[in-house]
N, CA and C atoms as an extended XYZ file, in Angstrom:
444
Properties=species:S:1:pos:R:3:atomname:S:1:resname:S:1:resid:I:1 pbc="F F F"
N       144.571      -81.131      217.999 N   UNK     1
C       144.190      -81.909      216.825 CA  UNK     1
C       144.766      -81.239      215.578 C   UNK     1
N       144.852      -81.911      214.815 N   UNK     2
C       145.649      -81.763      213.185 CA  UNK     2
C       144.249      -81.410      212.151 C   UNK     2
N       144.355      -80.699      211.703 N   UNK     3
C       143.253      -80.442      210.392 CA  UNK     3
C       143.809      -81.369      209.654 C   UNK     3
N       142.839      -82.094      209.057 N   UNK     4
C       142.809      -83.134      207.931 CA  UNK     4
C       142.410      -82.376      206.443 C   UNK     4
N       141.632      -81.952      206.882 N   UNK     5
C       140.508      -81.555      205.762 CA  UNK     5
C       139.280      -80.421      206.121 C   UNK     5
N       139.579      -79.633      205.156 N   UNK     6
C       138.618      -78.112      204.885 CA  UNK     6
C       137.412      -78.196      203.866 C   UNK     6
N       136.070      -78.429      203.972 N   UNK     7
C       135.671      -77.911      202.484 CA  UNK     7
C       134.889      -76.414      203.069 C   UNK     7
N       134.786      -75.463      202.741 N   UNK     8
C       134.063      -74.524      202.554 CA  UNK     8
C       132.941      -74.410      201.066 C   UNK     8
N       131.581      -74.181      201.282 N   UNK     9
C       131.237      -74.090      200.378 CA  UNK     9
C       130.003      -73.457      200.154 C   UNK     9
N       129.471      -71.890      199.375 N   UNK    10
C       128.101      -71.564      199.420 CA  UNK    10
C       126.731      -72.210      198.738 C   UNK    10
N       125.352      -71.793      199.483 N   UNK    11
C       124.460      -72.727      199.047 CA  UNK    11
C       123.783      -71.841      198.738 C   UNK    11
N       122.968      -72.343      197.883 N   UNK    12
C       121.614      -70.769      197.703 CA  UNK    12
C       120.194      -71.544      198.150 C   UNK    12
N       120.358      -71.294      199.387 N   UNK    13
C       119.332      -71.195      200.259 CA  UNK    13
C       119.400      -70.505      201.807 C   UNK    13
N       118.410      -70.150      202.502 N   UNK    14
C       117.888      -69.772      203.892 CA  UNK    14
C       119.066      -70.573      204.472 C   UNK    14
N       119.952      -69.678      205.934 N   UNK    15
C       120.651      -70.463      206.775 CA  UNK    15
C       119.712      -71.469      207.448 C   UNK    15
N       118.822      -71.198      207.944 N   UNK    16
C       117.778      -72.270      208.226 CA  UNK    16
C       117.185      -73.373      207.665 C   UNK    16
N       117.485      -73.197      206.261 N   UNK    17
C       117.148      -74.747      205.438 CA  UNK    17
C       118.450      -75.566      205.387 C   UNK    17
N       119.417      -74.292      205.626 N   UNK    18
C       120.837      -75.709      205.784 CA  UNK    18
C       121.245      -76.127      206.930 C   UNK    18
N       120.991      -75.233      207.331 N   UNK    19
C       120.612      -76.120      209.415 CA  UNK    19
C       120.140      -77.137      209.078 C   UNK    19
N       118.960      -77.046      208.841 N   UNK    20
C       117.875      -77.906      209.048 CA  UNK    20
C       118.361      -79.261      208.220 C   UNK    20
N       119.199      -78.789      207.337 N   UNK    21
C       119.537      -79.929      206.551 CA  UNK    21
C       120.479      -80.979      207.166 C   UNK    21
N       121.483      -79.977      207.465 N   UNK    22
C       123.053      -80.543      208.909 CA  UNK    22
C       122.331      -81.639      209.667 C   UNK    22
N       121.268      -80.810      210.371 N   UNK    23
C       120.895      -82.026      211.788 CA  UNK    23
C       119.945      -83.081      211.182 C   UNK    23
N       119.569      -83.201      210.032 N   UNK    24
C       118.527      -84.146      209.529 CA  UNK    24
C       119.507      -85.238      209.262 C   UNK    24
N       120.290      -85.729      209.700 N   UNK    25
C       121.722      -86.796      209.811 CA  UNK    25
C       120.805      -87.643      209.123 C   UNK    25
N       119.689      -88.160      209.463 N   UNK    26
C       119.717      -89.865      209.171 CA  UNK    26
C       118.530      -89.638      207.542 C   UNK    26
N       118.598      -88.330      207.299 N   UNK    27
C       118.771      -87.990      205.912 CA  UNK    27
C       119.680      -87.942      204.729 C   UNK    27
N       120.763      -87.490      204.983 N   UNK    28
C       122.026      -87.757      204.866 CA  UNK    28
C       122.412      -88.442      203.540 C   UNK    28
N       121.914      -89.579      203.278 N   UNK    29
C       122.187      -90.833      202.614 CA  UNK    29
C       121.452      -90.439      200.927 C   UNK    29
N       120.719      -89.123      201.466 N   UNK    30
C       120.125      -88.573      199.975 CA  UNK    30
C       120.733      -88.248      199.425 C   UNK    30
N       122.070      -87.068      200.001 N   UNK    31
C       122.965      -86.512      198.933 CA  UNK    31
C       124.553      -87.079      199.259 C   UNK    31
N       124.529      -87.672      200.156 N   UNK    32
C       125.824      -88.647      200.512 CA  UNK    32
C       126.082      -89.801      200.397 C   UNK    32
N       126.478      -90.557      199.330 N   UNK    33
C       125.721      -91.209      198.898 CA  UNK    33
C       126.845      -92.486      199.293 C   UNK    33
N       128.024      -92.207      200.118 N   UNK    34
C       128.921      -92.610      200.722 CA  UNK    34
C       128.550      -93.435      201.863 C   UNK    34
N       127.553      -92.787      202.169 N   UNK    35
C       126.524      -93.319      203.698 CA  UNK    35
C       125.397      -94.190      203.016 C   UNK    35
N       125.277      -95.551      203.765 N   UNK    36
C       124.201      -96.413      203.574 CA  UNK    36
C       123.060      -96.024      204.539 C   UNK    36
N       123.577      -95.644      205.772 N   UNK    37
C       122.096      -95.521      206.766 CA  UNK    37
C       123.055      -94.585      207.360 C   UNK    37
N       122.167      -93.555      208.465 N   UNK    38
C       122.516      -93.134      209.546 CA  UNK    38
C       122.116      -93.407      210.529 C   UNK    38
N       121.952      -93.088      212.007 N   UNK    39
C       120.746      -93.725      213.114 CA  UNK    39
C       121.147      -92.778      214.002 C   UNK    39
N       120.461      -92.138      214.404 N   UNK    40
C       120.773      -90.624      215.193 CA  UNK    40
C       120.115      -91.142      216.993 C   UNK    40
N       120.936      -90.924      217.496 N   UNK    41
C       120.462      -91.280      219.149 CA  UNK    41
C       120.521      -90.738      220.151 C   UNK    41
N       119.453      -89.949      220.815 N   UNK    42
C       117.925      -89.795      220.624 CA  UNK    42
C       117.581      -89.926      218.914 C   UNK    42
N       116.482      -90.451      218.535 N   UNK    43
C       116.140      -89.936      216.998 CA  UNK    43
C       115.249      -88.646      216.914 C   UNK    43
N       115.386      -88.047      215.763 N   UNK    44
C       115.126      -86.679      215.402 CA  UNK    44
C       116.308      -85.715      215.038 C   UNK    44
N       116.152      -84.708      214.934 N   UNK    45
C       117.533      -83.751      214.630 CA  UNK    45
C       119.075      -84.160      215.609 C   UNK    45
N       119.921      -83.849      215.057 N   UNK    46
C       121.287      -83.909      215.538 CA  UNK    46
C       120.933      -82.643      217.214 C   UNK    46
N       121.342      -83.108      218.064 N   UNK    47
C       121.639      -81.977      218.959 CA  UNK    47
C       122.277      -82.220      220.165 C   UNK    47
N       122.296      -81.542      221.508 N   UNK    48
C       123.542      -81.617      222.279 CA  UNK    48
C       123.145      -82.983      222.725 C   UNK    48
N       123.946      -84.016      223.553 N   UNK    49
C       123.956      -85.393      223.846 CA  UNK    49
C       123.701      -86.220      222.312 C   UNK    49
N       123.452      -85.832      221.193 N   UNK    50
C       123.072      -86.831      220.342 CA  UNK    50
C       124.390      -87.726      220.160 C   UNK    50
N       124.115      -89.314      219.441 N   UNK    51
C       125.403      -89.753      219.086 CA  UNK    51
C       124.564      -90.490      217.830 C   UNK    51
N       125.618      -90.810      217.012 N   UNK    52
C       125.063      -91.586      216.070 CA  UNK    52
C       126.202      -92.834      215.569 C   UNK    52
N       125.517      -93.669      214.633 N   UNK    53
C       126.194      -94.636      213.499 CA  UNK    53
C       126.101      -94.398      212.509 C   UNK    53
N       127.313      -94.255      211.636 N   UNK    54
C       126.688      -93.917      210.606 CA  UNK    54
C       127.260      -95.401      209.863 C   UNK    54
N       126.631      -96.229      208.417 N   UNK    55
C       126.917      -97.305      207.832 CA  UNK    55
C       127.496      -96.861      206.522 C   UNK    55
N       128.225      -97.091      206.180 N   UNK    56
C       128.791      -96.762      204.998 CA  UNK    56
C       129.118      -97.754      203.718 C   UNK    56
N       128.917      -97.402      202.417 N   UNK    57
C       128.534      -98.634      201.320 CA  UNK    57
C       129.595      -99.627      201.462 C   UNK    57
N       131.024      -98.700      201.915 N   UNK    58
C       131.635     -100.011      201.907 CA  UNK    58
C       131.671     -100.884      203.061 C   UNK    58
N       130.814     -100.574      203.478 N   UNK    59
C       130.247     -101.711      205.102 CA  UNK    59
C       131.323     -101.495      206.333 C   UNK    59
N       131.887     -100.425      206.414 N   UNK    60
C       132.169      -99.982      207.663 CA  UNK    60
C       130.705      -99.376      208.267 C   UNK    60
N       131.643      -98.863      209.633 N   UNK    61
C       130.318      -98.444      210.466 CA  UNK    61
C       131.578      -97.512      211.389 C   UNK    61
N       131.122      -96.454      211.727 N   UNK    62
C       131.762      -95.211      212.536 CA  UNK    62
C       130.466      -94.902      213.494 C   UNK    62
N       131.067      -94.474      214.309 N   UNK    63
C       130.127      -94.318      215.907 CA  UNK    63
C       130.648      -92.879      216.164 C   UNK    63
N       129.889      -91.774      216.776 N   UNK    64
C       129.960      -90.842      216.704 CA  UNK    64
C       129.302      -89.961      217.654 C   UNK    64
N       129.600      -88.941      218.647 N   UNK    65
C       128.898      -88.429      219.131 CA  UNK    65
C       129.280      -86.880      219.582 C   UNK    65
N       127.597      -86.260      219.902 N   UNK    66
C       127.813      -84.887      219.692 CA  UNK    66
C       129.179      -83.941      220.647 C   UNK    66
N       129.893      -83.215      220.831 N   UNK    67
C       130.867      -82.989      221.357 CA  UNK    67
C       131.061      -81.579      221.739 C   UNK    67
N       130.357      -80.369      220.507 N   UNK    68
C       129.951      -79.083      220.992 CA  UNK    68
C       128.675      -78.951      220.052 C   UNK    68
N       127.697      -77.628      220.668 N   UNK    69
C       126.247      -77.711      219.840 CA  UNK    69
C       126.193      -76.560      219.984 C   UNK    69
N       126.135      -75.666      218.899 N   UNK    70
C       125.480      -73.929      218.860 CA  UNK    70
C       124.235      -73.905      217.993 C   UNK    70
N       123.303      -74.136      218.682 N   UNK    71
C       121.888      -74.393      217.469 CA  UNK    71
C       121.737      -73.215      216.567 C   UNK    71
N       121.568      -73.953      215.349 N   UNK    72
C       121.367      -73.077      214.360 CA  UNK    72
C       122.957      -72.675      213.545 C   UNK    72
N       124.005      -72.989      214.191 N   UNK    73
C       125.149      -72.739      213.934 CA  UNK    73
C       126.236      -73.453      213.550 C   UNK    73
N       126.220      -74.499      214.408 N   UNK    74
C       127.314      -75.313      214.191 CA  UNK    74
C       127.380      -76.684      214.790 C   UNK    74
N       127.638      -77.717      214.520 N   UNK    75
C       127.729      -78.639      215.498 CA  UNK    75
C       129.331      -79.618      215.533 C   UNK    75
N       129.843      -80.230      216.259 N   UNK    76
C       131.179      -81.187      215.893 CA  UNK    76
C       130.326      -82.015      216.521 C   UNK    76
N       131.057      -83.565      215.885 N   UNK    77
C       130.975      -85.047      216.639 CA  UNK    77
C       132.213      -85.261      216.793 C   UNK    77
N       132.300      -86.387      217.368 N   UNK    78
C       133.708      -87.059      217.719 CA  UNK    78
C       133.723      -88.717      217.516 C   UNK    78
N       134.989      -89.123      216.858 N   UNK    79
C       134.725      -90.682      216.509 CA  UNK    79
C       136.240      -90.902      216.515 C   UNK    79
N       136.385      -92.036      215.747 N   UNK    80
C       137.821      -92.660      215.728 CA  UNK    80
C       138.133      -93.423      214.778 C   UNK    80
N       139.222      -93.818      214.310 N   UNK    81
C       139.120      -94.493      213.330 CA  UNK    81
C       140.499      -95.291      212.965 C   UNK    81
N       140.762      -96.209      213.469 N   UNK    82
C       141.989      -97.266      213.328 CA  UNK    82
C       142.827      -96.280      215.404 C   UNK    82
N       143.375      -95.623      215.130 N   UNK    83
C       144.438      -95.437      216.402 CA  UNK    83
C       144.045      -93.335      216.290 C   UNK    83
N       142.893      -93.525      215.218 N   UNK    84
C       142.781      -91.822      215.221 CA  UNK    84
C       141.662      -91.062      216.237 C   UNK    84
N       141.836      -90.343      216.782 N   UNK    85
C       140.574      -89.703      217.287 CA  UNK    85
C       140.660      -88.859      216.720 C   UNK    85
N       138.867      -88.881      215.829 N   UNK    86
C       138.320      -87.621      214.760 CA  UNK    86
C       137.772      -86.311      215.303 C   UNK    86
N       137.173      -85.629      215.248 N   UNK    87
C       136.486      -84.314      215.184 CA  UNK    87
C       136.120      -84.396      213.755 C   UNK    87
N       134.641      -84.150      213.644 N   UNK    88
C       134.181      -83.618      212.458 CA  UNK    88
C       133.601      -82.298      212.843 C   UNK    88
N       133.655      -81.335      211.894 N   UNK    89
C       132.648      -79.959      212.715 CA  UNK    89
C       131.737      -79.415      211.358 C   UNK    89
N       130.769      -79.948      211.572 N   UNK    90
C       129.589      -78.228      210.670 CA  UNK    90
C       128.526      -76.979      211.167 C   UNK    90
N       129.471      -76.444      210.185 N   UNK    91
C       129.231      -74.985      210.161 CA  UNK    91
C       128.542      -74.010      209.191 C   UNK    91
N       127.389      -73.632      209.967 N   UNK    92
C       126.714      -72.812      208.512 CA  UNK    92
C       126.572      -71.320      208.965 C   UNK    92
N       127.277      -70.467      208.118 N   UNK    93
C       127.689      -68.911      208.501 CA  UNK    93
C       126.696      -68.260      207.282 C   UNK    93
N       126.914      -66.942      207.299 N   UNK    94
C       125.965      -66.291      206.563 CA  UNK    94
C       126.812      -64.796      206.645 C   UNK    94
N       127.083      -64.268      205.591 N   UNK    95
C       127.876      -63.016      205.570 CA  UNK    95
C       127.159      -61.447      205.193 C   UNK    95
N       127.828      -60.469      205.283 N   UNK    96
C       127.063      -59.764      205.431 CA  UNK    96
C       126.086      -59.190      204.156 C   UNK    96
N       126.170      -60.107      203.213 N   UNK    97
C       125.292      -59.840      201.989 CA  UNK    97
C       123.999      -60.826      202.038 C   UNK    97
N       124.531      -62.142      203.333 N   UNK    98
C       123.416      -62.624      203.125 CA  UNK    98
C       123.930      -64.122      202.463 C   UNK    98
N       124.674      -64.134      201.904 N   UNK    99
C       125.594      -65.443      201.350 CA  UNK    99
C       125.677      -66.729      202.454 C   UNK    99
N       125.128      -67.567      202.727 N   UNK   100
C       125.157      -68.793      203.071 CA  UNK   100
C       125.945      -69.623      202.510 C   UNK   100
N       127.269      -70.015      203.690 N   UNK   101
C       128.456      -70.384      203.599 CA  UNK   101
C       128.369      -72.013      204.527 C   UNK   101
N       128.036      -73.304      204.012 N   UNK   102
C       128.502      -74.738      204.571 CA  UNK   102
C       129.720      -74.934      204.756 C   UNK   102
N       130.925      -74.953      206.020 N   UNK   103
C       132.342      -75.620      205.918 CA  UNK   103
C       132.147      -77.078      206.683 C   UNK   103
N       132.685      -77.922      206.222 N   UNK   104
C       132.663      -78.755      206.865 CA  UNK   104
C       134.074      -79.244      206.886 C   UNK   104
N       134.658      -79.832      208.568 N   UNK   105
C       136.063      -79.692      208.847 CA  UNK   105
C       136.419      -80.816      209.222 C   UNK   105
N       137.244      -81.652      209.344 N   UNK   106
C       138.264      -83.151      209.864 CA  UNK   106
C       138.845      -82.813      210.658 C   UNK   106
N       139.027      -83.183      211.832 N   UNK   107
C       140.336      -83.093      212.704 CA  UNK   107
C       140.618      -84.403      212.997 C   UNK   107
N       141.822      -84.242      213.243 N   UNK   108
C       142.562      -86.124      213.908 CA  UNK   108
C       143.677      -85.277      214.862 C   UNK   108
N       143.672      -86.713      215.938 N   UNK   109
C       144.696      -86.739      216.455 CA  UNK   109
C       145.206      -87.940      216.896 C   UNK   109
N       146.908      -87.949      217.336 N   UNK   110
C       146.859      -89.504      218.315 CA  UNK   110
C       147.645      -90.406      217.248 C   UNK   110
N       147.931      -91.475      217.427 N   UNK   111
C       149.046      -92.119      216.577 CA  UNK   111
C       148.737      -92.291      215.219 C   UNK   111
N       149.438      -92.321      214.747 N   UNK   112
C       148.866      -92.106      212.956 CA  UNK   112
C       148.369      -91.071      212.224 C   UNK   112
N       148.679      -89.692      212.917 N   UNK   113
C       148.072      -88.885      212.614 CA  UNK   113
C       148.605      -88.351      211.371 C   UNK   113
N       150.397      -88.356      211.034 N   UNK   114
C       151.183      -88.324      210.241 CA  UNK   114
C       150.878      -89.097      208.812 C   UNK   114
N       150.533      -90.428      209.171 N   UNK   115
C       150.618      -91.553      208.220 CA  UNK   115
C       149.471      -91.843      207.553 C   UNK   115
N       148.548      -92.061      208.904 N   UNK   116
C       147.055      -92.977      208.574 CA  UNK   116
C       146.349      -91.693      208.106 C   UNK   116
N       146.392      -90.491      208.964 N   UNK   117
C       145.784      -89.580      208.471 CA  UNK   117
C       145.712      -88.330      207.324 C   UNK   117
N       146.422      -88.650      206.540 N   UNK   118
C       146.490      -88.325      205.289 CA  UNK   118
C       145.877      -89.372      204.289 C   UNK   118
N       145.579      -90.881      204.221 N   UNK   119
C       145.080      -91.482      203.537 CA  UNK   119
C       143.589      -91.490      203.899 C   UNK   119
N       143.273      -91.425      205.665 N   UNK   120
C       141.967      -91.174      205.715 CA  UNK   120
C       141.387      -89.691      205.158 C   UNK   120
N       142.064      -88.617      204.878 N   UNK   121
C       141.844      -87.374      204.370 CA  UNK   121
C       141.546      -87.750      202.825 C   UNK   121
N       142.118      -88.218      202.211 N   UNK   122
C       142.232      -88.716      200.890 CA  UNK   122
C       140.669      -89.069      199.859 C   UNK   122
N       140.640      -90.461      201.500 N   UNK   123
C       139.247      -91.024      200.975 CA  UNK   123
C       137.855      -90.440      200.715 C   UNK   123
N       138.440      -89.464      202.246 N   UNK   124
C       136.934      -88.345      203.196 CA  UNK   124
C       136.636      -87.723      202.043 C   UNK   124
N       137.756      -87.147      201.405 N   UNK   125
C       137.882      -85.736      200.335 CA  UNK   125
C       136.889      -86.653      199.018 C   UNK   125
N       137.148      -87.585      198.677 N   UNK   126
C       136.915      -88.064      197.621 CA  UNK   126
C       135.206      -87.772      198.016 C   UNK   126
N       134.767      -88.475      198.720 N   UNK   127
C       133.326      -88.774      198.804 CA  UNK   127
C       133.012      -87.732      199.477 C   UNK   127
N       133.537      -86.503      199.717 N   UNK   128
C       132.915      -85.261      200.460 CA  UNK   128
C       132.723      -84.530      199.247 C   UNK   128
N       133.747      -84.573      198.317 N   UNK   129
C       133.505      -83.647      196.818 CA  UNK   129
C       132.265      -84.320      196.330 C   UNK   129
N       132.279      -85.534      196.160 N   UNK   130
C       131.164      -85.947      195.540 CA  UNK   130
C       129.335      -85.527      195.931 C   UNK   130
N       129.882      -85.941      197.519 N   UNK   131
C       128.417      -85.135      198.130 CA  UNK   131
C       128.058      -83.907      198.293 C   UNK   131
N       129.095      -82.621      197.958 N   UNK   132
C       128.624      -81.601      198.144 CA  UNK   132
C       127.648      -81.108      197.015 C   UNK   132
N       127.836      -81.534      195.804 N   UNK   133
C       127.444      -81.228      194.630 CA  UNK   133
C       125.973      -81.576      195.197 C   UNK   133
N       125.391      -81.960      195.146 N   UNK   134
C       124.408      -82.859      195.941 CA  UNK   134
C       123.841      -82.273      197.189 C   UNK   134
N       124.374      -82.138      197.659 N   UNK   135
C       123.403      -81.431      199.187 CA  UNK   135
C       123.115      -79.582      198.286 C   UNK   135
N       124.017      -79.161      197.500 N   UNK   136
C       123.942      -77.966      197.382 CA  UNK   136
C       122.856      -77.986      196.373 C   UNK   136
N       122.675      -79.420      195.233 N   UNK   137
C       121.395      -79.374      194.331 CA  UNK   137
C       119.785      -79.639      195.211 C   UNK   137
N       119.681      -79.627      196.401 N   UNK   138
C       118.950      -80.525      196.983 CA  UNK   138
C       118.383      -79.060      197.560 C   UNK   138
N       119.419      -78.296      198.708 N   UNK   139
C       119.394      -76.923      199.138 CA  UNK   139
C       118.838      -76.051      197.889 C   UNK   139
N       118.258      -76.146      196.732 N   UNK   140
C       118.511      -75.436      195.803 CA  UNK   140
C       116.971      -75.579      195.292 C   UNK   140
N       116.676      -77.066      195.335 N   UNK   141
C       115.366      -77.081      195.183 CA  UNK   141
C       114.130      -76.774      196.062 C   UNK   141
N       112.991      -76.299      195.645 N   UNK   142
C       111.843      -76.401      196.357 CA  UNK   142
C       111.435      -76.847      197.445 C   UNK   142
N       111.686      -76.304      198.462 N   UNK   143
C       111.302      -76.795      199.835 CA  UNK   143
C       109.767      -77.467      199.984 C   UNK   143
N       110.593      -78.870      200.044 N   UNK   144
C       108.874      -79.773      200.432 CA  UNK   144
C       107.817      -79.670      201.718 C   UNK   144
N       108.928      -78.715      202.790 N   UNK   145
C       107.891      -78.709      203.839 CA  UNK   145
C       107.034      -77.208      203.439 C   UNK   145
N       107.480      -76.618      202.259 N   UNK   146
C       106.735      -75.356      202.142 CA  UNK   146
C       105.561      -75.559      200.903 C   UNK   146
N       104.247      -75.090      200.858 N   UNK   147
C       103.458      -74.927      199.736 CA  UNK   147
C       104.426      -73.992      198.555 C   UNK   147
N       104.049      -74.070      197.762 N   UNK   148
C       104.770      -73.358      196.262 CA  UNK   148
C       103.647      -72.199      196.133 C   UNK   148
């Protein structure tokens, strides 16, 4: 597969609240705002066998499913898109200061990978910049499952 697209990016929070955030997929739509619904299948957290749909504002729909699972670590799906087969992968690392690091990665392969897949990189990038700002203000606030 061809890398499409890299974002790396730190959060200031617990690797465990951004886990927790990754597999909460059909949450998603809070700080991604690219996504109309998600639907996670089994429902509950993202994990090994999961697949999902995700709906998107501009009324596509991508189908997706889990492909490798390191809990707590990382997960890829796999989808497609015109003649592409995708790989998406997230990854939440933590360095040795303690720094909590989100990358999230594109892969394509398969006809169009040259052509189609640089304009699908294009779009991804657009609405991935937009949502990171956003998952990282969200990671940042007050954890609702915790008392203050």
């Amino acid at each position: 597969m061809k890398r499409l697209l890299e974002r790396a990016f730190v959060v200031e929070a617990a690797a465990e609240r951004a886990w927790a955030e990754l597999v909460a997929a059909e949450q998603w739509p809070r700080w991604a705002r690219h996504l109309r619904s998600v639907h996670v299948t089994p429902p509950g957290p993202v994990g090994p066998g999961s697949s999902a749909t995700l709906k998107l504002t501009n009324h596509t729909r991508a189908s997706v499913r889990v492909t490798e699972f390191q809990a707590g670590r990382r997960f890829r799906w796999e989808g497609s898109f015109l003649w592409l087969g995708l790989g998406y992968d997230h990854l939440v690392t933590t360095d040795e200061m303690g720094q909590v690091t989100i990358t999230f990665t594109v892969d394509a392969a398969g006809l169009g990978v040259n052509t189609v897949g640089p304009l699908f990189a294009g779009i991804y990038a657009r609405n991935l910049d937009r949502a990171i700002p956003q998952l990282q203000a969200l990671l940042q606030s007050p954890d609702p499952a915790r008392p203050k």
